[in-house]
N, C-alpha and C positions, 0 to 999 in steps of 0.2 A: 504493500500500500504506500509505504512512503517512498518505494524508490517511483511505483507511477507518479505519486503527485511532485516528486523532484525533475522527474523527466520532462513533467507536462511544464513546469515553469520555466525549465531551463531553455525548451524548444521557443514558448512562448517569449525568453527574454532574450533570447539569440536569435528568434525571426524580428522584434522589433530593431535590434540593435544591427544585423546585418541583411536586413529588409527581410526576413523569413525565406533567404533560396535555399542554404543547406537544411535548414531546420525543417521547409516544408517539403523537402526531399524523403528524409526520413520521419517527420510527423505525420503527413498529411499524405498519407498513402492508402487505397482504399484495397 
């Protein structure tokens, strides 16, 4: 539980701060 909600903010605070390309590479995968 706490490593999802670590991964979820880390994706979220690395897609604002590098416009979300790596992050929604690997976040945002269906």
């Amino acid at each position: 539980m706490n490593n999802g909600e670590k991964k979820m903010e880390n994706a979220l605070r690395w897609g604002m701060i590098g416009g979300g390309r790596t992050s929604q590479v690997g976040y945002k995968t269906p």
